[in-house]
Structures are given as structure tokens and as C-alpha cells.
C-alpha positions as CSV (number, residue, x, y, z in Angstrom):
1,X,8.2,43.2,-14.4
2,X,8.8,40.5,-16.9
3,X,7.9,36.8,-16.1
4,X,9.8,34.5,-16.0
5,X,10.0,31.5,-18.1
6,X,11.0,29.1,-15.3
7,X,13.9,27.8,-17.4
8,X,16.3,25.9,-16.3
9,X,19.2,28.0,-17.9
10,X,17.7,31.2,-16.2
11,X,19.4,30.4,-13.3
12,X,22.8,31.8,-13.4
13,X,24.7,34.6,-12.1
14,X,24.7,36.4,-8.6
15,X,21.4,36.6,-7.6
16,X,20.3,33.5,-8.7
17,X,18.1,32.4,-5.6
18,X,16.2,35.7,-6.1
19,X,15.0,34.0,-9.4
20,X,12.8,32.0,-7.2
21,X,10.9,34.8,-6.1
22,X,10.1,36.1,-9.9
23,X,6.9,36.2,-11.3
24,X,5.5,33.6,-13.8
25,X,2.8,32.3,-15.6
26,X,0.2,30.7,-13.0
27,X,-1.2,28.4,-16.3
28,X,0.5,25.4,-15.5
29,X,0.2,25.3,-11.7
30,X,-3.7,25.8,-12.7
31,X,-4.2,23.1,-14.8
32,X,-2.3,21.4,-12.3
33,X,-4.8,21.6,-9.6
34,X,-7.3,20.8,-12.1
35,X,-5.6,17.3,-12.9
36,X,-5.3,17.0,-9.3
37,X,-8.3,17.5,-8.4
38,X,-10.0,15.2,-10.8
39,X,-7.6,12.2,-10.6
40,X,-8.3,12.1,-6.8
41,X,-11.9,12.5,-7.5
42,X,-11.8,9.6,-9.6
43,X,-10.1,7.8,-7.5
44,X,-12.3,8.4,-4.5
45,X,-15.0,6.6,-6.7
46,X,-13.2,3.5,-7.9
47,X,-12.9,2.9,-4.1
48,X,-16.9,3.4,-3.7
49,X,-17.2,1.5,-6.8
50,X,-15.2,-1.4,-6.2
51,X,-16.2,-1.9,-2.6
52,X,-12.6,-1.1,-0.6
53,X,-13.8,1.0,2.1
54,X,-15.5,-2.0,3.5
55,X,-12.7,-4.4,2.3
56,X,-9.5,-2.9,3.3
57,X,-11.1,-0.9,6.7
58,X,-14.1,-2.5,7.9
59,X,-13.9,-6.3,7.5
60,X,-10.7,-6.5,9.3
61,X,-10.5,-7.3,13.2
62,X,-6.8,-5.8,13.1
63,X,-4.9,-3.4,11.4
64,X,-1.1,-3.0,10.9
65,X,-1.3,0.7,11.7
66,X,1.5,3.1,11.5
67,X,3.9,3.6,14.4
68,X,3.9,5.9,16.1
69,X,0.3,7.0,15.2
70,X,-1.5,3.7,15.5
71,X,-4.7,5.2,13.9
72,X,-7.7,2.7,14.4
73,X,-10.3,3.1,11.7
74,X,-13.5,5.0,12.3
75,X,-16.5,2.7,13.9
76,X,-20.2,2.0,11.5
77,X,-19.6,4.2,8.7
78,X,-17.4,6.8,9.4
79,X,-14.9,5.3,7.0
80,X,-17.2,5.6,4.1
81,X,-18.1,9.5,5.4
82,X,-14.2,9.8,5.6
83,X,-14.1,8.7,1.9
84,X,-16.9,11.3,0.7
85,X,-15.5,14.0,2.4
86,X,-12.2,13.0,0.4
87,X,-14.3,13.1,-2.8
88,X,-16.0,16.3,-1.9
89,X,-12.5,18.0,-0.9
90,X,-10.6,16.8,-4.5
91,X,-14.1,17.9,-6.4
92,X,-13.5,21.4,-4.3
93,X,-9.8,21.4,-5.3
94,X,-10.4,21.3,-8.8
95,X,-12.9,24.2,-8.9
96,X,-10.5,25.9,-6.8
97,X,-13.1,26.6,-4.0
98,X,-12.2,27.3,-0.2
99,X,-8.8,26.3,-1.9
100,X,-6.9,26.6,1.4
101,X,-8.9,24.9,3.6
102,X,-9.6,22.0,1.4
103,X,-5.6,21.0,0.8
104,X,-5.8,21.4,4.1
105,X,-8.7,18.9,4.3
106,X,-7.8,16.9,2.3
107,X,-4.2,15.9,3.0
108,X,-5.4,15.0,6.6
109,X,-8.4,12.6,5.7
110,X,-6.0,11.3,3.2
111,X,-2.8,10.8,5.3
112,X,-4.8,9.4,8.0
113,X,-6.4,6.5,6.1
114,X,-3.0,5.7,4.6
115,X,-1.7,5.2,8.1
116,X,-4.5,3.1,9.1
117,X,-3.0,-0.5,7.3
118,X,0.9,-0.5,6.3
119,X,-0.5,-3.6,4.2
120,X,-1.8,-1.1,2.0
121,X,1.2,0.8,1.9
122,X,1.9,2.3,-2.5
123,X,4.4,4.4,-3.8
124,X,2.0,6.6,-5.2
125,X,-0.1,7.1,-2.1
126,X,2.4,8.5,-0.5
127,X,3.3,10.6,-3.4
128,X,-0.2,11.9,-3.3
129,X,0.5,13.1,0.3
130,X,3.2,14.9,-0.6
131,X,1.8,16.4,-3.5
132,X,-1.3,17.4,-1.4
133,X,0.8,19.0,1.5
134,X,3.0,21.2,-1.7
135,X,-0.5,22.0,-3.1
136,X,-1.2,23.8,0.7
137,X,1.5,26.5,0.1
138,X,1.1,27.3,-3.7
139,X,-1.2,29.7,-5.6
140,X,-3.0,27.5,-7.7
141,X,-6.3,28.6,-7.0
142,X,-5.4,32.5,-7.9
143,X,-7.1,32.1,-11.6
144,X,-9.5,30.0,-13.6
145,X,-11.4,28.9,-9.8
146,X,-14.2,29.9,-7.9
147,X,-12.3,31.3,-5.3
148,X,-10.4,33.7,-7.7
149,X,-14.6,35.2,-9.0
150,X,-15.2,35.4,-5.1
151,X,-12.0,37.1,-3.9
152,X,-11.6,39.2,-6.9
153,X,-8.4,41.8,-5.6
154,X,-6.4,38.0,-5.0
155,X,-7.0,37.1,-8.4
156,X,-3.6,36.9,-10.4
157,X,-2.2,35.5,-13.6
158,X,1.1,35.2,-12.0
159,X,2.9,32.7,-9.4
160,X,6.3,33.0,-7.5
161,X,8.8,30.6,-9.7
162,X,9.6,28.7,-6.2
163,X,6.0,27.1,-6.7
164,X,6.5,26.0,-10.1
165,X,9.8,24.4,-9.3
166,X,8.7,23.1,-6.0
167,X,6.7,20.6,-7.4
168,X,8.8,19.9,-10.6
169,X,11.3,18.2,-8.2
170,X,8.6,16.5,-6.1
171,X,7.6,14.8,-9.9
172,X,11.2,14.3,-10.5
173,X,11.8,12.3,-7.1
174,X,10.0,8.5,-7.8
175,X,11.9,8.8,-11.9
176,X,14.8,9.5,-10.4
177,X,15.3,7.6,-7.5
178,X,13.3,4.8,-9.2
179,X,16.4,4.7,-11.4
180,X,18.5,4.4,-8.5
181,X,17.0,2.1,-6.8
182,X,17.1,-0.5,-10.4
183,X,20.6,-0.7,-10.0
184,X,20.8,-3.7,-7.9
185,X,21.9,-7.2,-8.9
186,X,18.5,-8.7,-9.0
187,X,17.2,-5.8,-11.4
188,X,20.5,-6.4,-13.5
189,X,19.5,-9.7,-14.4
190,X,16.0,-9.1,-15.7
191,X,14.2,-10.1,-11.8
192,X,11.4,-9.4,-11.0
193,X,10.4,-8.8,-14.8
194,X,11.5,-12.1,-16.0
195,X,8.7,-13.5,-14.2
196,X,6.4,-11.1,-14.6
197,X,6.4,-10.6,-18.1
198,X,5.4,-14.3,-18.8
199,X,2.1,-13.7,-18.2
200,X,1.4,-10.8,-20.6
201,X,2.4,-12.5,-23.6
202,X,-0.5,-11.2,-25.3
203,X,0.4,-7.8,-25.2
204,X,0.2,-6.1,-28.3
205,X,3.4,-6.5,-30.8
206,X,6.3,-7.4,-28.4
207,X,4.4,-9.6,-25.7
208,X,5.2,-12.7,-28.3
209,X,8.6,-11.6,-26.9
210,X,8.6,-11.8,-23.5
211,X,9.9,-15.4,-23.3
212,X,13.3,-14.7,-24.8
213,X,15.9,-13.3,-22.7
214,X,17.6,-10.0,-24.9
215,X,14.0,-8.5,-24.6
216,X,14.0,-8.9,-20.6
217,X,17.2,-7.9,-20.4
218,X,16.0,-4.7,-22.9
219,X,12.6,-3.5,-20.6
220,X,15.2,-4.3,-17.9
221,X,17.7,-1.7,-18.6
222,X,15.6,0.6,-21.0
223,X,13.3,0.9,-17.4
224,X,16.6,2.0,-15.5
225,X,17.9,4.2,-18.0
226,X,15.0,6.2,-18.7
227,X,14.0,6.7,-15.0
228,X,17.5,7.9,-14.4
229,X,17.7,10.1,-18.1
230,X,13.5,11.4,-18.1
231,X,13.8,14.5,-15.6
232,X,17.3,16.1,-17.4
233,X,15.3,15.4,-20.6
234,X,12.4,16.9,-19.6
235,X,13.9,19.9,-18.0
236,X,16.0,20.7,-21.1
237,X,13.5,22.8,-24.0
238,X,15.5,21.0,-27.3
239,X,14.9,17.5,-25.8
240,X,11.5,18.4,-24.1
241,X,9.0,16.9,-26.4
242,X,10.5,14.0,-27.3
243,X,11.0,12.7,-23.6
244,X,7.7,13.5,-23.0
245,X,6.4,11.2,-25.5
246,X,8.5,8.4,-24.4
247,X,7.6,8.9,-21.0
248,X,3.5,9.0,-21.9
249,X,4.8,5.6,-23.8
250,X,6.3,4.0,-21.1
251,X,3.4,4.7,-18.6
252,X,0.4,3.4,-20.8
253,X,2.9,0.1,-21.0
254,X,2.8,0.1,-17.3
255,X,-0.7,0.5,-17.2
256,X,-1.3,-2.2,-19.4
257,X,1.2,-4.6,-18.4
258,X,0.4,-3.7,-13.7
259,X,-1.9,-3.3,-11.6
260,X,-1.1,0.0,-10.4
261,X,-4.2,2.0,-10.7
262,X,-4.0,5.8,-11.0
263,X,0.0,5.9,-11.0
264,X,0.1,5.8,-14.7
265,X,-2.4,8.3,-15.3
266,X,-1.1,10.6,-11.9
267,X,3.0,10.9,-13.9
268,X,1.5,11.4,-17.5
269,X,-0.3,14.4,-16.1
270,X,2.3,16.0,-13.8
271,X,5.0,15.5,-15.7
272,X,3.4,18.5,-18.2
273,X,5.0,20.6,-15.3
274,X,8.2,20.4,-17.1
275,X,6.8,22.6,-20.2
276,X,6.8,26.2,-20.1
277,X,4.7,28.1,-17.4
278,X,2.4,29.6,-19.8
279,X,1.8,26.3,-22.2
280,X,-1.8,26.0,-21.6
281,X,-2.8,29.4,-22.7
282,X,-2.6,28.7,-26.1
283,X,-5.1,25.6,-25.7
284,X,-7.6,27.7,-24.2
285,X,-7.2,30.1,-27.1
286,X,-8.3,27.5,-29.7
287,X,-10.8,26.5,-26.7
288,X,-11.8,30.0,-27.1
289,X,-11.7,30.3,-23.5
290,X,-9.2,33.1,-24.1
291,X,-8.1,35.4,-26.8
292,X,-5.1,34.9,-28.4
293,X,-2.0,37.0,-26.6
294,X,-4.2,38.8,-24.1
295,X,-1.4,40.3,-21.8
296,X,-1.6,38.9,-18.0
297,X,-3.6,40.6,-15.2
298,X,-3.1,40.7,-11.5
299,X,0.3,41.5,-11.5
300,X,-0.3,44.2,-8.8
301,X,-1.7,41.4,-6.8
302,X,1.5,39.8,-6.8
303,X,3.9,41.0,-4.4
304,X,7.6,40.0,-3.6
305,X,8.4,38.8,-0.2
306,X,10.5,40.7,2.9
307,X,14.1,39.4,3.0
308,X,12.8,37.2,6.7
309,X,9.9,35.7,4.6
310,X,12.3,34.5,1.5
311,X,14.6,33.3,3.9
312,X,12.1,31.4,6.1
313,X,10.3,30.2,2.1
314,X,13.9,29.3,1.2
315,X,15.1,27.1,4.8
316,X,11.6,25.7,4.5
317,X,12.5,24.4,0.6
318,X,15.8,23.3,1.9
319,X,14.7,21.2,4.5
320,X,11.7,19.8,2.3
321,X,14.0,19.1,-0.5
322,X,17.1,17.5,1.6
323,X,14.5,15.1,3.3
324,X,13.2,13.6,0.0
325,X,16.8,13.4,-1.0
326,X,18.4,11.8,1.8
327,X,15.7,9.3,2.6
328,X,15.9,7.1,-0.7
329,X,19.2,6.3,0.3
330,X,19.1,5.2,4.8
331,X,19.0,2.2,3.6
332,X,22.5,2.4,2.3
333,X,23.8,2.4,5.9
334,X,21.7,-1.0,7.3
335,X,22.8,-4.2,6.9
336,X,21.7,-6.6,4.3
337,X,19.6,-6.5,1.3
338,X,17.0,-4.1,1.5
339,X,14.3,-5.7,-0.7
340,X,14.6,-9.1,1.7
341,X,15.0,-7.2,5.0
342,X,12.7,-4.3,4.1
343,X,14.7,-2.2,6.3
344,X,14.8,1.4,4.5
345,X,12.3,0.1,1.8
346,X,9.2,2.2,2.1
347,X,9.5,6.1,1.1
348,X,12.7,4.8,-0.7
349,X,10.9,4.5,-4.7
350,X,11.3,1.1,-4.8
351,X,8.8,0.9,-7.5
352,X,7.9,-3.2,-8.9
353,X,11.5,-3.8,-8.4
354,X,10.6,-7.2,-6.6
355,X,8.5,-10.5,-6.4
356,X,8.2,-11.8,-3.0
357,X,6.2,-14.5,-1.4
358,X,6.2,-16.2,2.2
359,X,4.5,-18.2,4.4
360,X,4.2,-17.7,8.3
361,X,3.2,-19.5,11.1
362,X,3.0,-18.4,14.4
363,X,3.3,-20.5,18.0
364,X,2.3,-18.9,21.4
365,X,3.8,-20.6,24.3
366,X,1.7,-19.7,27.7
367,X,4.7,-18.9,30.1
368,X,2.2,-20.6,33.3
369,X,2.1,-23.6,31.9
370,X,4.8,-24.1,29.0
371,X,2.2,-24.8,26.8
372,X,2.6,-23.8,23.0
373,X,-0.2,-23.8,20.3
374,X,-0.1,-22.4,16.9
375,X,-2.3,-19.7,15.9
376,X,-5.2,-19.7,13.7
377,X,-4.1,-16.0,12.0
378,X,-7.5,-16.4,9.8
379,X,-9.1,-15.6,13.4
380,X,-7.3,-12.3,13.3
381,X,-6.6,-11.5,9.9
382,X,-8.3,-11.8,6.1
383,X,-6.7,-13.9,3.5
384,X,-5.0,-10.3,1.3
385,X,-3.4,-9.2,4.8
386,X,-2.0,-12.6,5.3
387,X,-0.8,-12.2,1.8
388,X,0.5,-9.3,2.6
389,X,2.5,-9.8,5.7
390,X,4.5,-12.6,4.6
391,X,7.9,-12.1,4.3
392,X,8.3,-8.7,5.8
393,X,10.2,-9.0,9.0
394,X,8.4,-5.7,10.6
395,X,4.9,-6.6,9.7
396,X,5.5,-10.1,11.2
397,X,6.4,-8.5,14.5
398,X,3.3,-6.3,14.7
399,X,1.3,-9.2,15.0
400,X,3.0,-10.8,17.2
401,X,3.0,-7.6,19.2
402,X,-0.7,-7.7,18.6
403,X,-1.2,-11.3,19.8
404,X,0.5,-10.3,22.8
405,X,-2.1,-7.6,23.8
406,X,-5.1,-9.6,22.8
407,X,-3.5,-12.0,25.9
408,X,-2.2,-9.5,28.4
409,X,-6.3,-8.7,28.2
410,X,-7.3,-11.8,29.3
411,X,-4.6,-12.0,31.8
412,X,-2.5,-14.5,30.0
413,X,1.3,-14.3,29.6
414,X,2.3,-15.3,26.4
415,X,5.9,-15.9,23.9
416,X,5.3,-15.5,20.6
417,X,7.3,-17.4,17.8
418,X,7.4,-18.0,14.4
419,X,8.8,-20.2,11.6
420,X,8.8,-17.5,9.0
421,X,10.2,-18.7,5.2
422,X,10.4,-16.5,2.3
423,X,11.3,-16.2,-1.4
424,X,12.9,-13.4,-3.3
425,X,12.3,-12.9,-7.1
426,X,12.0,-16.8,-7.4
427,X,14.7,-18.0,-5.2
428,X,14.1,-20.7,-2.9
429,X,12.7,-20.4,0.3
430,X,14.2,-19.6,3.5
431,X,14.2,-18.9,6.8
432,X,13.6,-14.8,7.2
433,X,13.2,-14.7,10.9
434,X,15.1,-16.4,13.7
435,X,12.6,-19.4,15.3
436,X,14.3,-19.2,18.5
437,X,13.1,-15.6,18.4
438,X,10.1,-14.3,21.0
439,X,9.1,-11.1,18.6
440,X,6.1,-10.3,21.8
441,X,9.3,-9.2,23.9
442,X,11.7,-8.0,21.4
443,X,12.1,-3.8,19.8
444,X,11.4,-3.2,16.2
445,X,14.2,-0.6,16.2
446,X,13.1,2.9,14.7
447,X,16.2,2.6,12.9
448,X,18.9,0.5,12.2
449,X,18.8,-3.3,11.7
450,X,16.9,-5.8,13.8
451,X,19.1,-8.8,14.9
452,X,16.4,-11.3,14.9
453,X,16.2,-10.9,10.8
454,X,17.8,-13.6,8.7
455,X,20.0,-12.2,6.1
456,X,19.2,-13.4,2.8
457,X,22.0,-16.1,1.7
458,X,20.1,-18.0,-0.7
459,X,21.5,-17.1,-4.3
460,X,19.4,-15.9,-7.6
461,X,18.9,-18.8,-10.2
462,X,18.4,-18.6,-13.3
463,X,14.6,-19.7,-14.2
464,X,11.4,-19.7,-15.5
């Protein structure tokens, strides 16, 4: 059986679908994992390193968990054991050992500490869940692991072309959709970068730039475009190269101009998925890790799947892919704007597309004696979750949800109001939440819009 060369163009004609079952080159799926693997090791150590563990899950007296999990962190030190297993599991996933259980592993530790503080919340974190729970089903530990010397007879040079593609479109999602989600007005007119480019006017060769409008308005729409032209580029072989050069390009920008940690470094590395299965082999050749056109073993290993199991593969990719496709765009069918509102935000790519600041202060009124006092929220929260918090509606309610139960403890009935202000990308400030509002006895609504947000009226002006 010949392998296929997981081209975009090969899929054509009848029995096109079957195509998704072929055989390829397990190479780049492999070096995959490895990048995987060592990125997330990495990362496990900056958060050692830089003291987060303690700073984002053990300082705090309250966290804005995730509804409807409401995860508490682990007492004494189990968040820092949490975070060793997690180094441990990525350190196992790049030598491919106990392969299986580790994804397994490690997309649980990982999703539950992302669910502990929505404060927290990053594109990228999430992207690493999803990546993590793709990395459960595929055969990237069949060659080049430990488990592939120990389990010898499972040890294959080929992968079914469904695995390959799988995460291709998972890669594809945050360009794409981060393209999308630039076409707004604010994002037309050069905000957030207009302001945020100000304060990198040392960066090499165009930073002396960034103070004149045509090159805002140029990283404005050159951003947009490429997100939106990147994944046909990359998926087409004449065009290939050249977009992933630009694309390495525009993320070492990024990483120079944001604070976004591994993000940069995460896309540069799975965006080599878009090259041919087999690419790596030749590398390892001049490595001389591997000879030069030494034909592919294992392919008895690799068997096709009964007609029930490509169906059931097949459903399970449809329902996987339509989910990442349709939520981007729920917030489509809410009210207002979505980057003031933050209804439909998360999960949606909204990748740096805003600059928002607030500030909140909240009064609870004891229903006994009509008494209202405002709230000391340093008493309940540190200074970057305050930060944090302000201006986003849903946030905003959780504590006031929270202030209610820290009450109802001590037998106290309590309202809970707040005079909530906000700015978008430099406009003024105003109101986000209605005042006359008690947020301790009103639903967040699981979906849909909340009544007791302010829609944004104030208008974008032009400014420094």
C-alpha cells in the first residue's frame, strides 16, 4: 500500500472520505509530540521558576472558578505536586513513554488548573487542552519513543491520514478565526494597537514608526489579512514555504512586541504540520539518525478500520470539528458588542484585539437593618485579580455571588450592588453594569444576554 502524502489535492473523487483512513508517514506527528512535549515542559518550569503556583493558586482567599465545575485549588502543596506531575507527564510525552496514559494525565491536571481562576483565562491555554485531548487518540508515540522499543509488534512508521489532518485544523482554528474576529470596527481603525504600539518604539527598524498612523493602520490590516490568508497558504505545496516564513516572522514580532509567553513559540512549531508527512526524515538523515531512503517499516502493524469503527472515527471528527467551528461565532446571535459585554468572548479567538480597563466598587446592603457599606475587595481578592475583574460583567457577578455566601454563613442577608465603569480601547468611561442592579439575586444566563449589562454607547475617538 502506498502512503499517502496528506495533500490537500488528494482529496477528490468518490471515495474521498476513505482517504482518511490511508496510511502516511508517522514523521511529522512524531516530531510533533516531541515539540509538544518539550514546550509544555518548559513551560511547567517558568511557572516553578517565576513563582505562579503560589501567586495565581495559593495566595488568593477566592477564586473565580469555572461554572459548572467550581474547582477549589488543592490545600498546602498539592498545587505545586499538581505542577510536577504536569512536568513529569509533558517530559513522559516527549519520550513517548506510557504514551496513553500520560495524554491522558496530562490533559486532566492541565484542564483542571485552567478551571480553577477564569482570571487566568489565555487563548493558548485552552488551545493546549485541545491539543492535549487530539494527542489522546493519535499514534504519535508508534516510532522514535520508548514505548515503540518496549511494545516492539505496535511499532509503525505509518499513521492513519485522519490524524495528521485532525490536528492541522485544530492549528488552523486561532489563524483563522483570529482573522475573523479582526474584522470589527475598533480593529479597522488601528485599536487596540494604536495604543499599544507606543510603547515599543524601540523595536528594531520600524518601532521609530509606530507613532504615525499609515503604519498602525499597516500592522492593523497586514495582522487581519495574514490570519485569514496563512492556513490556505500553508496548505497549498507552491506557496508553502514562503507562508511559513512569514508566519515564523510575524510570531517572533509578537513575541517581541507581547507578553504572551509560549504562544509564539507553540504556532511556530505546529504550524510545520502543514509540510509533507515525511519532512523530517531527511533531517535525521543528515543527523545521521537514519539512512538516506530506508523504506518504512511496520506497515503490517497498521491496520484499516471496520466500516462501524470509520464511521464512529468519522461522526466523532464531525462533531469535534463542527464544535470548534460554530463556537467562534455564538456571539453573533447576543446582543451588543462582544468585546464590552464579553458575552461569547472566551473560546471565540479573540486574540489582543482589545485594551480594556475598569474600576469597581461594590455596596452590600444588610436587608435587617437597611444598612449599606462598601466593600473592602482587597480583603477578598489580590491587586492582579482586581485588575482582572474589572470591566467584565460575568466576573463582576461572581463576586458578588461570592460575597453573598461568605454572609449567608454568618447568617446575614445581604444585596449586593455595584457602580461598575469601564473603558474600551481608550474611550471614555462608563457605566457597564446597572447600579440599581442586586447581582447576589440575579442569573448569569448560560447563554444569551444578561439584562443588567449596559450596552456600550460611548463612541471611539481618535487619540493618543
Amino acid at each position: 500500500m502506498k502512503p499517502s502524502t496528506a495533500e490537500l489535492s488528494e482529496f477528490s473523487g468518490p471515495a474521498k472520505w476513505q482517504k482518511l483512513f490511508a496510511p502516511i508517514d508517522n514523521a511529522t506527528l512524531i516530531l510533533f509530540r516531541l515539540m509538544f512535549g518539550g514546550i509544555m515542559f518548559w513551560e511547567v518550569t517558568r511557572y516553578f521558576k517565576y513563582d505562579w503556583i503560589e501567586r495565581y493558586w495559593i495566595a488568593p482567599r477566592f477564586n473565580f472558578s469555572y461554572w459548572p465545575f467550581n474547582f477549589q485549588p488543592l490545600p498546602g502543596d498539592g498545587m505545586y505536586i499538581v505542577w510536577g506531575a504536569l512536568g513529569v507527564l509533558a517530559l513522559f510525552i516527549f519520550l513517548g513513554f506510557l504514551y496513553r496514559i500520560s495524554t491522558v494525565l496530562f490533559f486532566l491536571l492541565f484542564s483542571y488548573t485552567y478551571l480553577l481562576e477564569q482570571a487566568r483565562y489565555l487563548n493558548h491555554f485552552y488551545l493546549v487542552i485541545l491539543v492535549s485531548l487530539v494527542l489522546i487518540f493519535l499514534p504519535a508515540h508508534r516510532g522514535f519513543s520508548i514505548d515503540s522499543v518496549i511494545f516492539k509488534k505496535k511499532s509503525t512508521d505509518y499513521a492513519p491520514a485522519w490524524s495528521l489532518w485532525l490536528v492541522r485544523f485544530l492549528i488552523g482554528v486561532p489563524y483563522f478565526f483570529g482573522g475573523i474576529a479582526k474584522i470589527n470596527p475598533d480593529w479597522l481603525r488601528g485599536y487596540p494597537l494604536k495604543r499599544w504600539l507606543l510603547g515599543d518604539v524601540d523595536f528594531p527598524l520600524i518601532g521609530k514608526y509606530f507613532t504615525e498612523e499609515w503604519m498602525i493602520m499597516i500592522m492593523s490590516y497586514s495582522g487581519l489579512i495574514l490570519d485569514l490568508a496563512v492556513v490556505p497558504i500553508l496548505l497549498f505545496k507552491r506557496t508553502r514555504k514562503w507562508g511559513f516564513v512569514i508566519i515564523c516572522i510575524f510570531h517572533l514580532m509578537n513575541a517581541q512586541l507581547f507578553s504572551i509567553g509560549i504562544f509564539p513559540w507553540f504556532m511556530i512549531a505546529s504550524t510545520t504540520l502543514f509540510f509533507p508527512p515525511d519532512w523530517p526524515r531527511p533531517l535525521l538523515s543528515k543527523a545521521g539518525l537514519n539512512e538516506a531512503d530506508t523504506p518504512l517499516k511496520g506497515l503490517q502493524s497498521f491496520s484499516l478500520p471496520g466500516a462501524k469503527k470509520q464511521k464512529l472515527i468519522l461522526w466523532s471528527l464531525a462533531l469535534f470539528v463542527g464544535i470548534q467551528i460554530l463556537l467562534p461565532f455564538r456571539h453573533l446571535v447576543i446582543p451588543g458588542n462582544v468585546h464590552w459585554t464579553e458575552e461569547g468572548h472566551r473560546y471565540a479567538w479573540h486574540m489582543k484585539l482589545r485594551s480594556k480597563s475598569g474600576n469597581t466598587a461594590f455596596y452590600i446592603k444588610n436587608k435587617e437593618s437597611g444598612i449599606t457599606s462598601l466593600v473592602n475587595t482587597r480583603a477578598y481578592l489580590t491587586s492582579w485579580q482586581e485588575d482582572k475583574m474589572a470591566g467584565k460583567p460575568y466576573m463582576i457577578w461572581e463576586f458578588a455571588q461570592h460575597l453573598k455566601e461568605e454572609h449567608d454563613k454568618l447568617g446575614i442577608e445581604i444585596e449586593v450592588y455595584v457602580n461598575a465603569f469601564a473603558s474600551l480601547n481608550g474611550r471614555q468611561y462608563q457605566e457597564i453594569i446597572n447600579p440599581e442592579t442586586d447581582l447576589a439575586s440575579v442569573p448569569k444566563p448560560v447563554f444569551g444576554s444578561a439584562p443588567w449589562i449596559i450596552p456600550l454607547t460611548t463612541p471611539l475617538k481618535n487619540q493618543r
